[in-house]
C-alpha positions, 0 to 999 in steps of 0.5 A: 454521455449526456450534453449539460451545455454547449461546452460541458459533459457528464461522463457515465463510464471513466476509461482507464489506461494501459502503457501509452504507445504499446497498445499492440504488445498489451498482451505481452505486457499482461504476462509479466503482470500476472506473473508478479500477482501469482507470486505475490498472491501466493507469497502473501497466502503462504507467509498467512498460512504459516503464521496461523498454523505455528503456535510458536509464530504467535508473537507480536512482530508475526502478528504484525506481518500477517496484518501487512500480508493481508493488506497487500492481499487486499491491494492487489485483489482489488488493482488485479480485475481492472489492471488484468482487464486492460491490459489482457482483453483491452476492457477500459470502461468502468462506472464512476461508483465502481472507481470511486469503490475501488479507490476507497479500498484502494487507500484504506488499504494503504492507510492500513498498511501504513498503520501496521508498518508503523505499529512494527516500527514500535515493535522493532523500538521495545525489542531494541529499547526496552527488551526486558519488558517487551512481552509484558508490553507488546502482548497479542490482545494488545497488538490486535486491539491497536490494528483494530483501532488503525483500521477503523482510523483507516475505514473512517477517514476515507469513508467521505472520499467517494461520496465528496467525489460522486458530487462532482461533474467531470467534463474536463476529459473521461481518461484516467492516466492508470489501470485503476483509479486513484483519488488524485488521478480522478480529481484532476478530471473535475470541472469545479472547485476541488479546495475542499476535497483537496483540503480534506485529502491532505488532512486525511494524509497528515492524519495517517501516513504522514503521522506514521512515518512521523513515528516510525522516523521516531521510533528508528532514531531512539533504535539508533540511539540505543544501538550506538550506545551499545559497547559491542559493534557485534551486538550492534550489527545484530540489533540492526539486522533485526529492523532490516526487513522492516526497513525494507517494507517502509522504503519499497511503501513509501518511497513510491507513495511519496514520488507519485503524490510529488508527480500528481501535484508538480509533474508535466501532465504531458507525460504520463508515463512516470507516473503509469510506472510509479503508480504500478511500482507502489501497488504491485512492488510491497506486495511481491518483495515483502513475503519474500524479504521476510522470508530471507530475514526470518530463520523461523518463517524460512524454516516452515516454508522449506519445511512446507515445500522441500520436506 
């Protein structure tokens, strides 16, 4: 840490944090942690490993859910290093290029995550909607060649982030308030003008997530729609229980997103404490209830994984 001024630092190392007050009982606190990135680490691999080897699970909505499996594998490999860090061995320093790093893939990740929900919603919509036409429109090449366009979206609008960041001084104070960085949390610890990261952060959410649930919400209003129309309330409860599991993946994905961005922007910065949780809700939560959801939901990927583990 070197003097710029009499009032002013460059920080070198950023420190992150654990839960406040229970410095004592962190190693405690790691079991549960670990616990949770087994599961989800495991969960995640084994729904990627059915999918792949079953000829019969090469379908667009499975297409899809071994994209979303492998985008919270790639959110919980890049939060476990400093999170386990922390809170296994008490290791809070990390360089400002390797948080800025880690906060890029970070919320690539999440805008992929984002996209492939959306994408499902669409899914779930012709299923529902259009069904007859369903394979001629939700082809695999189709599906692989959208997921590759929202990925480089996803690559491409937060590519600048780290390199608006690294031009900034911080001086305000060098502790983040989590085990890992995010954008909005690092932001706050810039001693200059942030309007034009601000406005860029918010044109990158309006270009992605908001723009997805946009779509999602209008995907799921005319599955609605199509579904109270439905004579049979049979046939409707049936339509409707083939969404839930995505359901279930949009609100455990942006629900938690949506409370820790109002917490960043609004929140008492006295107490940290709603969002250290909030923040490991949204990292650690989609990828361990998802495998599991899915699996319950789908009698075909239950099916292989009971072949798999009981027979």
């Amino acid at each position: 840490m070197s003097s710029l001024n009499d009032t002013t630092f460059q920080f070198a190392v950023f420190l992150l944090t654990g839960i406040p007050g229970q410095e004592d009982v962190q190693f405690w606190i790691s079991i549960p942690f670990c616990c949770m990135y087994v599961i989800s680490i495991i969960g995640n691999t084994v729904i990627l490993f059915i999918i792949k080897t079953d000829p019969s699970l090469h379908e667009p909505m499975y297409i899809l859910l071994s994209m979303l499996a492998l985008t919270d594998l790639g959110l919980l490999i890049v939060t476990m290093p400093t999170t386990l860090g922390v809170y296994l061995v008490n290791s809070r320093e990390i360089s400002l290029n390797a948080c800025f790093v880690q906060l890029y893939f970070i919320h690539t990740f999440s805008a992929i995550s984002s996209s492939t929900l959306m994408l499902m919603a669409f899914d779930r919509f012709v299923a529902i909607c259009d069904p007859l036409r369903y394979a001629s429109i939700l082809t695999p090449p189709r599906i692989a060649k959208a997921e590759l366009v929202f990925v480089a979206r996803s690559v491409c609008l937060m590519f600048p982030q780290p390199f608006l960041l690294k031009r900034f001084p911080y001086c305000h104070t060098n502790v983040l308030s989590q085990s890992y960085c995010l954008f909005q949390n690092v932001m706050k610890l810039v001693c200059a003008d942030i309007t034009v990261n601000s406005l860029y952060g918010l044109s990158v959410k309006s270009l992605s997530q908001f723009l997805d649930m946009f779509f999602i919400f209008l995907s799921y209003v005319m599955i609605f729609k199509t579904v109270v129309s439905v004579a049979s309330f049979t046939e409707s409860l049936k339509a409707l229980n083939t969404c839930a599991s995505h359901l279930c993946a949009v609100l455990l994905f942006y629900v938690p997103e949506i409370c820790l961005s109002m917490l960043h922007r609004f929140g008492n910065s006295s107490s940290h404490l709603p969002q250290i949780i909030l923040s490991y809700v949204y990292v650690l939560v989609p990828p361990l209830v998802n495998p599991i959801v899915y699996s319950v939901k789908s009698k075909h990927v239950r099916a292989r994984i009971l072949r798999i583990f009981f027979i």
